[in-house]
ZAMIDREN-743231 format. One record per residue (C-alpha): residue in three letters; chain; x, y negated, z. Coordinates in pm, 1 decimal. Example, Ala and Ser with C-alpha at 12.3 -4.5 7.8 and 13.67 -1.06 7.14 Angstrom:
# residues 2
<volo aa="ALA" ch="A" x="1230.0" y="450.0" z="780.0"/>
<volo aa="SER" ch="A" x="1367.0" y="106.0" z="714.0"/>
This chain:
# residues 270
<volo aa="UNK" ch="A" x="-867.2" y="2105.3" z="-1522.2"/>
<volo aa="UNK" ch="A" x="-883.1" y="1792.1" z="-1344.9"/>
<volo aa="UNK" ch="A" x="-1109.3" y="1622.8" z="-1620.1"/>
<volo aa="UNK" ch="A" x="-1368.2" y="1860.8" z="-1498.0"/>
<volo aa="UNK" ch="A" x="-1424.3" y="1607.1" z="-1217.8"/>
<volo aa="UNK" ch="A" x="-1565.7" y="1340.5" z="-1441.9"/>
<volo aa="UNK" ch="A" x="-1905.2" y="1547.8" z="-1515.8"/>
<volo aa="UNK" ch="A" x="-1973.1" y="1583.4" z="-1124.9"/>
<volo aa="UNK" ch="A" x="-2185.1" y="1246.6" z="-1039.5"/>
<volo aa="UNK" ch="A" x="-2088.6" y="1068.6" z="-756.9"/>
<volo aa="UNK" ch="A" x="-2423.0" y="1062.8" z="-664.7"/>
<volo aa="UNK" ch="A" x="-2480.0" y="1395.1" z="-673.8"/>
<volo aa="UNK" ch="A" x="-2285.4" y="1427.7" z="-379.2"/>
<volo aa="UNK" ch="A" x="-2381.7" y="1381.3" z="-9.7"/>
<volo aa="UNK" ch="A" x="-2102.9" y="1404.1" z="296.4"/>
<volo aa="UNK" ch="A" x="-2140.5" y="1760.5" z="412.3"/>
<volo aa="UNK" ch="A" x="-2097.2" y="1848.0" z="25.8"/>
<volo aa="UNK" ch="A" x="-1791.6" y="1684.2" z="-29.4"/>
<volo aa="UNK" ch="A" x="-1614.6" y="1801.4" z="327.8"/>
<volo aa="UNK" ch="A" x="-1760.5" y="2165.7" z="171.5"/>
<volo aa="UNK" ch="A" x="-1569.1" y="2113.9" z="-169.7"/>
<volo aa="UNK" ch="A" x="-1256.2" y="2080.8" z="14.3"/>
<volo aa="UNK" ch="A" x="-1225.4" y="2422.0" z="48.4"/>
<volo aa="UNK" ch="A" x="-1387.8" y="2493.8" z="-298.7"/>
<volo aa="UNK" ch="A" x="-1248.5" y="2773.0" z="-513.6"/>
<volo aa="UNK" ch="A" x="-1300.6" y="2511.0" z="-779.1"/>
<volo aa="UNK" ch="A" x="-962.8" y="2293.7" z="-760.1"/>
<volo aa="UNK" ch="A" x="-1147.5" y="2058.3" z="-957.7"/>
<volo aa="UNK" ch="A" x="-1382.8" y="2026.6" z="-744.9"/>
<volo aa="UNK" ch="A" x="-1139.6" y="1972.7" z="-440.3"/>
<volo aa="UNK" ch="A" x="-941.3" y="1720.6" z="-626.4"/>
<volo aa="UNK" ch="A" x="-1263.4" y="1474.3" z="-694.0"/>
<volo aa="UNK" ch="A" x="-1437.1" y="1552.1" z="-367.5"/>
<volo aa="UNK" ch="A" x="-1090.0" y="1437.3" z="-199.8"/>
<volo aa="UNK" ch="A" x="-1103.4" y="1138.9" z="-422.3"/>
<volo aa="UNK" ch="A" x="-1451.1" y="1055.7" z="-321.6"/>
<volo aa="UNK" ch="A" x="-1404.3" y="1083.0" z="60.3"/>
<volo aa="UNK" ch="A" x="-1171.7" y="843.6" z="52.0"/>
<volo aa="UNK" ch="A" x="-1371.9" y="589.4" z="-202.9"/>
<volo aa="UNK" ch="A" x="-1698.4" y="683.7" z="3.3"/>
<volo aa="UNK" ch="A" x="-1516.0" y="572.2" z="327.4"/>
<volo aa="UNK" ch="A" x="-1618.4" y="936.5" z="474.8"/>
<volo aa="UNK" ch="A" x="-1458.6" y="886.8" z="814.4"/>
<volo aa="UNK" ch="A" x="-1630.8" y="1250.5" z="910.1"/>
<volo aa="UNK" ch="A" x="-1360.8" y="1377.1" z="657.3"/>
<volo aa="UNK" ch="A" x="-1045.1" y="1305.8" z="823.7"/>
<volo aa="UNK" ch="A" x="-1045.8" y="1626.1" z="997.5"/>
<volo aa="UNK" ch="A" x="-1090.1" y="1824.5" z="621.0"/>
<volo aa="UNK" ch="A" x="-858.2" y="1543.4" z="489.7"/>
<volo aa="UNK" ch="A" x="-553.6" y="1630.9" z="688.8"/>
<volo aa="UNK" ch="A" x="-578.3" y="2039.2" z="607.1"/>
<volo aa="UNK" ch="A" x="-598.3" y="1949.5" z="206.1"/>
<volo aa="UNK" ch="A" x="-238.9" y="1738.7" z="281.9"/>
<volo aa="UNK" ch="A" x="-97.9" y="2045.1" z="290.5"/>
<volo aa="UNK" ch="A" x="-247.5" y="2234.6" z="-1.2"/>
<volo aa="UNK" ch="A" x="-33.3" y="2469.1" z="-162.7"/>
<volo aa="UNK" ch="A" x="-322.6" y="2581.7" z="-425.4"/>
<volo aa="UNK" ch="A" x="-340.8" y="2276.8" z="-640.7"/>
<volo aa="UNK" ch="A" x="-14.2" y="2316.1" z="-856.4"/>
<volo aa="UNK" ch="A" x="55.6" y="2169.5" z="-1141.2"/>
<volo aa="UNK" ch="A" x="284.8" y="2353.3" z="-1443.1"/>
<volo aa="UNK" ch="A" x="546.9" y="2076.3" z="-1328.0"/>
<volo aa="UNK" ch="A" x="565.0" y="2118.2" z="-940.0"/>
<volo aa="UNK" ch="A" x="346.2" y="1859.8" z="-832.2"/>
<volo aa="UNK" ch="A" x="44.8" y="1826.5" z="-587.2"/>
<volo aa="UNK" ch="A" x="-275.2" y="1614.2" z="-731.3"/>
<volo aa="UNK" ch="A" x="-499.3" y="1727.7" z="-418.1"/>
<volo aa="UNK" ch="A" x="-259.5" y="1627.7" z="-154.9"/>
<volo aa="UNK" ch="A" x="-190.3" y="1334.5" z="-342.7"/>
<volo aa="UNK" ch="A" x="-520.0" y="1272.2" z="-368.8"/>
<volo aa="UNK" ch="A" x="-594.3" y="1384.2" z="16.5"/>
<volo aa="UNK" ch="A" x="-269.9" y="1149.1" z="104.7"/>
<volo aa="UNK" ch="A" x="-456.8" y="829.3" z="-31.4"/>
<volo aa="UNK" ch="A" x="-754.8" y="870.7" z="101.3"/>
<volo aa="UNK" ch="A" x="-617.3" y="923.9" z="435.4"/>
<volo aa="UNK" ch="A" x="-506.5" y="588.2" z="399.8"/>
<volo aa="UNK" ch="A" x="-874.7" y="455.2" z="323.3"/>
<volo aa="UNK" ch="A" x="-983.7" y="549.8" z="626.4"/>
<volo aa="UNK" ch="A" x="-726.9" y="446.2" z="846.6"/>
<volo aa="UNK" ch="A" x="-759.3" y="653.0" z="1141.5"/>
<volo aa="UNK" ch="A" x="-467.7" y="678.3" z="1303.6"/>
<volo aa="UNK" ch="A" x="-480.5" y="1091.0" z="1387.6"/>
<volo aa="UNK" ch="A" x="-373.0" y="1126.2" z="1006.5"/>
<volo aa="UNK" ch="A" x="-45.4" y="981.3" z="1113.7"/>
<volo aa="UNK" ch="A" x="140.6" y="1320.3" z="1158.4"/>
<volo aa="UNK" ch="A" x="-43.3" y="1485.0" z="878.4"/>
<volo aa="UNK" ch="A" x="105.0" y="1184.5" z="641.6"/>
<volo aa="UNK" ch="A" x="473.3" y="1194.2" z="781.5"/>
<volo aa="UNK" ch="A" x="479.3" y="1593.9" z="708.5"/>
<volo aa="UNK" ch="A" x="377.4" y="1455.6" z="318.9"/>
<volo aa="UNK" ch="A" x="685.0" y="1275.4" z="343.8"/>
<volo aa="UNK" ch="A" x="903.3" y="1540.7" z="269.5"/>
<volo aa="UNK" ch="A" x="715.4" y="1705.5" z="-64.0"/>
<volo aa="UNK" ch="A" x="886.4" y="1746.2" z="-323.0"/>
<volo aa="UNK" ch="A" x="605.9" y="1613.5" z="-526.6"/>
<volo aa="UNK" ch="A" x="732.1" y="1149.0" z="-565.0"/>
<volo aa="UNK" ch="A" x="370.6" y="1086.3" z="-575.1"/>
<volo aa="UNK" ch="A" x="272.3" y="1235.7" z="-267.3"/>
<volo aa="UNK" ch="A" x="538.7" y="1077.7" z="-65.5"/>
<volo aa="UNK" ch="A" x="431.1" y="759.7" z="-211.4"/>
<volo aa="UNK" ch="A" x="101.8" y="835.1" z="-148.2"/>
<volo aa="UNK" ch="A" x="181.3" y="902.7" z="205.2"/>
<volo aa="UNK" ch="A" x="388.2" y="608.1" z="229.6"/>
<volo aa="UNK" ch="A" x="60.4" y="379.3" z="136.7"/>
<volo aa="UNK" ch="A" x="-82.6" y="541.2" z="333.1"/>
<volo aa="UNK" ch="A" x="100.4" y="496.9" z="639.1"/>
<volo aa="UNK" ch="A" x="122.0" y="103.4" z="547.0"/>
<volo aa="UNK" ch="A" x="-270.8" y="89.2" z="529.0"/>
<volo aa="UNK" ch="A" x="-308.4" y="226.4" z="830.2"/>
<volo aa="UNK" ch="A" x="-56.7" y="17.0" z="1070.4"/>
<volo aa="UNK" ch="A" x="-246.2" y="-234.5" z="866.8"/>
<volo aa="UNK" ch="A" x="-558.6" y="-179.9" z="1107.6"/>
<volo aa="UNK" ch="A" x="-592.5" y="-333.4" z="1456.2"/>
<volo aa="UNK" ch="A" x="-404.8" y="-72.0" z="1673.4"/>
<volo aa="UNK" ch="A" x="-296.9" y="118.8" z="1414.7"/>
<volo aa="UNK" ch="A" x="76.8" y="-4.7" z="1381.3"/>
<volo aa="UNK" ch="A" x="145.0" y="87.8" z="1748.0"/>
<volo aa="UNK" ch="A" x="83.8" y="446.7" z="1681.1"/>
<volo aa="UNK" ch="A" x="175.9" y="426.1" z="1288.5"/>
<volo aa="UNK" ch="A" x="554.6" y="356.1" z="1448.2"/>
<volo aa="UNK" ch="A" x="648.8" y="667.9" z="1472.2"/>
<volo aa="UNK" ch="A" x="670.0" y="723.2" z="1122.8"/>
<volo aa="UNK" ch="A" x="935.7" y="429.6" z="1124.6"/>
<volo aa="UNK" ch="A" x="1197.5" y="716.4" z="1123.8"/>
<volo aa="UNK" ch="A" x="1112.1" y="909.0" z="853.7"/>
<volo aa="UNK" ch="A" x="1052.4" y="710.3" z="613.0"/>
<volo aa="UNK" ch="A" x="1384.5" y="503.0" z="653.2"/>
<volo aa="UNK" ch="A" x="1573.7" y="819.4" z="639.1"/>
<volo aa="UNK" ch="A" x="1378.2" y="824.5" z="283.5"/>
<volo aa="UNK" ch="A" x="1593.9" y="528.3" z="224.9"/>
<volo aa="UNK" ch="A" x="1925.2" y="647.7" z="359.6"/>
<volo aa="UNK" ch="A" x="1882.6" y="1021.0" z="217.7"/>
<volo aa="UNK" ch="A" x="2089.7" y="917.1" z="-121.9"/>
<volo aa="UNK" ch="A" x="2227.8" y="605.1" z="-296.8"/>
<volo aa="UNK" ch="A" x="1994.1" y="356.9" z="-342.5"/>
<volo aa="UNK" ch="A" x="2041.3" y="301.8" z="-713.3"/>
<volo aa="UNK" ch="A" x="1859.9" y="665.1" z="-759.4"/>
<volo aa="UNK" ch="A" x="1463.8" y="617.1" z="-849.1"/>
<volo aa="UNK" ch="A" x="1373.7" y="1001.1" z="-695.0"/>
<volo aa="UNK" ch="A" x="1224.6" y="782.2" z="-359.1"/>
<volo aa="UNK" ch="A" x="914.1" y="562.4" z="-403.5"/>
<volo aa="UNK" ch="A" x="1109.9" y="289.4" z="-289.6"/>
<volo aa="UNK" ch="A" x="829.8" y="-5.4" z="-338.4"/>
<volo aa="UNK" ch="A" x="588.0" y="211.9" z="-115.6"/>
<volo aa="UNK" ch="A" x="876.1" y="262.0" z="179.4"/>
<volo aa="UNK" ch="A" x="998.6" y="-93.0" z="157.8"/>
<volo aa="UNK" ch="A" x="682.4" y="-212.9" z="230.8"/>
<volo aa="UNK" ch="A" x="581.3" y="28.2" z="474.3"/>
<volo aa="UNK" ch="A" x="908.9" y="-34.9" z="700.1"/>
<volo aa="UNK" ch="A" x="810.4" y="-426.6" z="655.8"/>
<volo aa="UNK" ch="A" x="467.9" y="-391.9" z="781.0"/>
<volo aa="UNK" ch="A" x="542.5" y="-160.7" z="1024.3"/>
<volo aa="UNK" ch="A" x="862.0" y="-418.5" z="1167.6"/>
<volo aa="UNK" ch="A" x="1129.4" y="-175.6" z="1153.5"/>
<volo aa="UNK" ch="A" x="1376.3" y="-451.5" z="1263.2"/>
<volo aa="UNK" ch="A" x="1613.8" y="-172.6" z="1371.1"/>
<volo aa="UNK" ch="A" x="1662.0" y="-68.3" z="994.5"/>
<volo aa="UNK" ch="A" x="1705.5" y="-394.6" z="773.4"/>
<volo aa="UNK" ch="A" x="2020.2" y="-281.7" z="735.2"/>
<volo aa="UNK" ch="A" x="1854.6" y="-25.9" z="512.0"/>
<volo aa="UNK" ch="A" x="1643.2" y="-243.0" z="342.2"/>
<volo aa="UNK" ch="A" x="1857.9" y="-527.3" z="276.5"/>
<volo aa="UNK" ch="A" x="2095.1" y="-391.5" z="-12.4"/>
<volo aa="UNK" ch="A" x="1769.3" y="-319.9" z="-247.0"/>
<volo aa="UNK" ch="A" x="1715.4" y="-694.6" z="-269.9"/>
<volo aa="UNK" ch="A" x="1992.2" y="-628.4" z="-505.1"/>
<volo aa="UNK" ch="A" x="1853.8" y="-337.9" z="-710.6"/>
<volo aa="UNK" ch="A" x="1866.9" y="-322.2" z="-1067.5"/>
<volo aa="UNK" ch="A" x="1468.8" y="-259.8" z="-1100.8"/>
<volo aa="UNK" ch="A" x="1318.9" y="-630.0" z="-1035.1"/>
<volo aa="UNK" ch="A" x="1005.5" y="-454.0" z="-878.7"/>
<volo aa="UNK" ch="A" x="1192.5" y="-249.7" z="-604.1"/>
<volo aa="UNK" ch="A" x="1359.6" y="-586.9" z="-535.7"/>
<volo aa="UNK" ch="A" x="1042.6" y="-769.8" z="-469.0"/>
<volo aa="UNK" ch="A" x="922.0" y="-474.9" z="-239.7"/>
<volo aa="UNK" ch="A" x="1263.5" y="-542.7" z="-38.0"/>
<volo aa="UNK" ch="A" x="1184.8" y="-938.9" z="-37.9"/>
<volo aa="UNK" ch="A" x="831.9" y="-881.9" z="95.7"/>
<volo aa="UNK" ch="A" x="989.5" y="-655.1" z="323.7"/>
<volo aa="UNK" ch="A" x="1262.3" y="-859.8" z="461.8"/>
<volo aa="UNK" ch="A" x="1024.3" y="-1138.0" z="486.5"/>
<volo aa="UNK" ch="A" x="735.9" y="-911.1" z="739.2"/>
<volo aa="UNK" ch="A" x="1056.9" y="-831.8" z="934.7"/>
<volo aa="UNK" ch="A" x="1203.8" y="-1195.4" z="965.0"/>
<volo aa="UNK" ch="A" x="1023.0" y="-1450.0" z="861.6"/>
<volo aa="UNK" ch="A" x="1289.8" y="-1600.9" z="671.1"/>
<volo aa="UNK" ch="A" x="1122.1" y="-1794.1" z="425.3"/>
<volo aa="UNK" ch="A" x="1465.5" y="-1742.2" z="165.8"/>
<volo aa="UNK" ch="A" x="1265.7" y="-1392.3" z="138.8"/>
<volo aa="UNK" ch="A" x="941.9" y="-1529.8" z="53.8"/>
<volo aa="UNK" ch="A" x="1090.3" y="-1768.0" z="-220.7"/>
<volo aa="UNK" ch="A" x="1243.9" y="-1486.7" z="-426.2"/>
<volo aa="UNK" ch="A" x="867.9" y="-1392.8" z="-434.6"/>
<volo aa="UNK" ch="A" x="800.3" y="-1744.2" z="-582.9"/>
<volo aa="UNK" ch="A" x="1089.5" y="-1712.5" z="-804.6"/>
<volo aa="UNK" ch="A" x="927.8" y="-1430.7" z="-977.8"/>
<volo aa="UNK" ch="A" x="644.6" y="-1583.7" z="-1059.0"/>
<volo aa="UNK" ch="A" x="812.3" y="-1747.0" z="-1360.3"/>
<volo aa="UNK" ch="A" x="934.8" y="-1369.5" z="-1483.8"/>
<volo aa="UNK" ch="A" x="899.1" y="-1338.2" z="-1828.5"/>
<volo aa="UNK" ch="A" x="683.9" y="-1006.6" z="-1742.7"/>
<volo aa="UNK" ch="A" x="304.8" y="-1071.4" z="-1640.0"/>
<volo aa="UNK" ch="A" x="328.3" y="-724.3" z="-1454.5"/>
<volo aa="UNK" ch="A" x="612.5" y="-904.7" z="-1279.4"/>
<volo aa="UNK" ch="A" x="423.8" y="-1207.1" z="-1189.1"/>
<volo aa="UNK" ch="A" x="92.4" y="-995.2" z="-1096.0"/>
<volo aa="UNK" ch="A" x="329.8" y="-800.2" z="-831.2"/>
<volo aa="UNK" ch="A" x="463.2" y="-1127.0" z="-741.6"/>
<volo aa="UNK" ch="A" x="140.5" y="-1312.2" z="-630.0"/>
<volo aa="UNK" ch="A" x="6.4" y="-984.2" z="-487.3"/>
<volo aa="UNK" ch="A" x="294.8" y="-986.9" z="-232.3"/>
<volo aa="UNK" ch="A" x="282.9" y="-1303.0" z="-185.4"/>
<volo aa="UNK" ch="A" x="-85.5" y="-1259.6" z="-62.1"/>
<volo aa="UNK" ch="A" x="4.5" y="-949.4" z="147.9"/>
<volo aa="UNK" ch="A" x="239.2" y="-1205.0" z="319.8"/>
<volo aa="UNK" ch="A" x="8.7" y="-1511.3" z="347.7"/>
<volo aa="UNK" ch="A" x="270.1" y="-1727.3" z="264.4"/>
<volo aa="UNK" ch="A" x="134.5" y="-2062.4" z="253.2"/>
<volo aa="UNK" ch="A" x="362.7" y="-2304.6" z="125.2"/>
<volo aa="UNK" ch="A" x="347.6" y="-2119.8" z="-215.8"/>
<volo aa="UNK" ch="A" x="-51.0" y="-2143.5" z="-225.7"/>
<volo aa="UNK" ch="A" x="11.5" y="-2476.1" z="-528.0"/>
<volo aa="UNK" ch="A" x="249.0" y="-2281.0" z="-715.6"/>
<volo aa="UNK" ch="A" x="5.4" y="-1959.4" z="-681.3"/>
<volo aa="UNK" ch="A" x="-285.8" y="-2164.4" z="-794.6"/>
<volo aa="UNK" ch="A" x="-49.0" y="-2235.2" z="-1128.1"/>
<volo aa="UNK" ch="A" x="109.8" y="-1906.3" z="-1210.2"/>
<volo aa="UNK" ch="A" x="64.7" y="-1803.4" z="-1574.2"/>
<volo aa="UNK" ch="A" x="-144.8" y="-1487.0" z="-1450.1"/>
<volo aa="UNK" ch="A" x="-557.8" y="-1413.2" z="-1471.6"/>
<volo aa="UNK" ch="A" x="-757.6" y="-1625.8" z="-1234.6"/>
<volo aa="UNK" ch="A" x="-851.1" y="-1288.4" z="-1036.0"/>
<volo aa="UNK" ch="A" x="-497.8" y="-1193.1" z="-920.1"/>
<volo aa="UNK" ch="A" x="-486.9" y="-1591.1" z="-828.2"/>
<volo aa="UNK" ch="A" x="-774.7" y="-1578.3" z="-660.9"/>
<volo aa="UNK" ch="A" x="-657.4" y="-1303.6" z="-468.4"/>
<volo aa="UNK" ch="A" x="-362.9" y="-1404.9" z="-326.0"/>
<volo aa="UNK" ch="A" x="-503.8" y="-1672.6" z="-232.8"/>
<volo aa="UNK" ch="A" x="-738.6" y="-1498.8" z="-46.8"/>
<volo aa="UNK" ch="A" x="-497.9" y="-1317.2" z="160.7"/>
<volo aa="UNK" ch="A" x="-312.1" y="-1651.0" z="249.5"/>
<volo aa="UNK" ch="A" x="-680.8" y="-1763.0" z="398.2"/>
<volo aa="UNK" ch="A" x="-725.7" y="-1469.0" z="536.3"/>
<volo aa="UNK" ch="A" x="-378.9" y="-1411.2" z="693.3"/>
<volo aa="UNK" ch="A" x="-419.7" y="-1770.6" z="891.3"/>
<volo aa="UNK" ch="A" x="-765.5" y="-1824.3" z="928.9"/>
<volo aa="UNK" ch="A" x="-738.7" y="-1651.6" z="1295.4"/>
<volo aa="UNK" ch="A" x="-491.4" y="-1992.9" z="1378.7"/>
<volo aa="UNK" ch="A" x="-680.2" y="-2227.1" z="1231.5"/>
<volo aa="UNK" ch="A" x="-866.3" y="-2353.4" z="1565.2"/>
<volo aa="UNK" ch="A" x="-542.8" y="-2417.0" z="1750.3"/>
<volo aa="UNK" ch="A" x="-387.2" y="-2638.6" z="1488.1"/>
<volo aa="UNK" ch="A" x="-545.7" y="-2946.2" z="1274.0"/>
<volo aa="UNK" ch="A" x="-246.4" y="-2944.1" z="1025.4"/>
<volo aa="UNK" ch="A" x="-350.3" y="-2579.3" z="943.5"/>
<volo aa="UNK" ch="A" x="-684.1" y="-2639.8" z="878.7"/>
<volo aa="UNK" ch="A" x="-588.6" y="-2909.0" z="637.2"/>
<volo aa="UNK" ch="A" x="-380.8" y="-2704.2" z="452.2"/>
<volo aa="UNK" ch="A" x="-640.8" y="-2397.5" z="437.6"/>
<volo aa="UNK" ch="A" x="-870.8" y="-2636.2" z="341.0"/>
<volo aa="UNK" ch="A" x="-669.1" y="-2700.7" z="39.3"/>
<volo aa="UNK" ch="A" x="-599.2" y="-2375.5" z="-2.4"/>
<volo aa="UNK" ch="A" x="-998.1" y="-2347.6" z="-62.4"/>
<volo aa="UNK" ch="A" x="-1007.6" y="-2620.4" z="-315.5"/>
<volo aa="UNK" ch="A" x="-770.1" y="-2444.9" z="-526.5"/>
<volo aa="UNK" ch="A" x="-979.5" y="-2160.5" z="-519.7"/>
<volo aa="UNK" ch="A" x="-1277.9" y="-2347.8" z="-575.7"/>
<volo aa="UNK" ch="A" x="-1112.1" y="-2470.1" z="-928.3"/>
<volo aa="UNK" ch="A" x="-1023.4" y="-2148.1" z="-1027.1"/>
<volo aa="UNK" ch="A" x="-1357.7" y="-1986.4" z="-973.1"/>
């Protein structure tokens, strides 16, 4: 049913269309115009946004939820901080995708100025995600709570996170690094992000530079510059070291230096 969405132009649709569709008998139609709030940057839609999180109508044959899914990652788009609530109730689907969704979610919005003060209060909930079974068991989206409870500093549960920097799946393990690194600053953390540069897997390395861009960790900017990856995820991670320090950079010479580096290597990869 879902395909349906593809022969509805994006630019056939205006705001107060879209927030309409919502409620559409149509679950196709719901499904894209959820889709397109979010991509649109609606921020008039939050209000609709937060009632489709808790859709019961859009079923699949299997159990799962594609319009809160849907609803959950567009919530994070926009960032406003009243979807909190709505997000932590999306925690406890039974639908993985929509807890990871809401996971994201929650990260992109205590990403925002002011929005990890009142994103904290998800802190709970999503490490009792963590604690709820053994931590070998896949049935949690593990990368997306990780990296939540790291941006989020969630200090009070690295106990939690801790023993998945030994778990058997190498991506959950970099999600724990990244993690453990936003909560300490340990730079041990950061290099097992370097280390995994050399993986034999390019999906490995492409997760690997990613993170380390999400960090900004800039003693790894030469080694990013050199990774056996595409020039855009390069470019990108490099990006988010620039952007991560560029705040600083007035306050200390030896910074600006090393951003300015930083910018060469770009430059040669461009």
């Amino acid at each position: 049913m879902h395909e349906q969405q593809s022969n509805v132009a994006a630019n056939e649709l205006t705001t107060t269309v879209a927030i309409n569709q919502l409620r559409s008998p149509d679950l196709s139609l719901r499904y894209y115009a959820a889709w397109w709030l979010g991509k649109m940057r609606v921020h008039e839609a939050v209000d609709a946004l937060i009632v489709a999180i808790e859709d019961s109508e859009d079923r699949t044959e299997l159990g799962g939820y594609p319009l809160r899914r849907n609803a959950a990652r567009s919530l994070g788009k926009l960032g406003d901080i009243k979807a909190i609530p709505a997000l932590i109730f999306a925690l406890n689907c039974e639908d993985f995708y929509v807890r990871e969704a809401a996971a994201q979610a929650i990260e992109e919005i205590a990403s925002q100025p002011q929005g990890s003060i009142s994103a904290q209060v998800a802190v709970v909930p999503l490490a009792k995600l963590l604690s709820s079974q053994d931590y070998r068991d896949l049935e949690q989206p593990y990368e997306a709570i990780l990296e939540a409870l790291g941006r989020l500093k969630a200090n009070a549960f690295k106990h939690l996170i801790e023993p998945f920097l030994q778990h058997t799946v190498v991506r959950i393990r970099l999600a724990a690094a990244r993690s453990m690194y936003g909560l300490t600053g340990d730079d041990q953390y950061a290099d097992l992000l370097v280390d995994a540069l050399s993986n034999p897997d390019i999906n490995i390395r492409r997760v690997a530079l990613t993170d380390l861009g999400e960090i900004g960790y800039l003693a790894a900017a030469s080694v990013i510059a050199h990774a056996q990856t595409e020039n855009s995820f390069k470019l990108f991670a490099l990006k988010g070291i620039l952007d991560t320090h560029l705040p600083n950079v007035n306050q200390d010479s030896e910074l600006l230096e090393n951003l300015q580096q930083v910018m060469l290597l770009m430059d040669d990869l461009l």
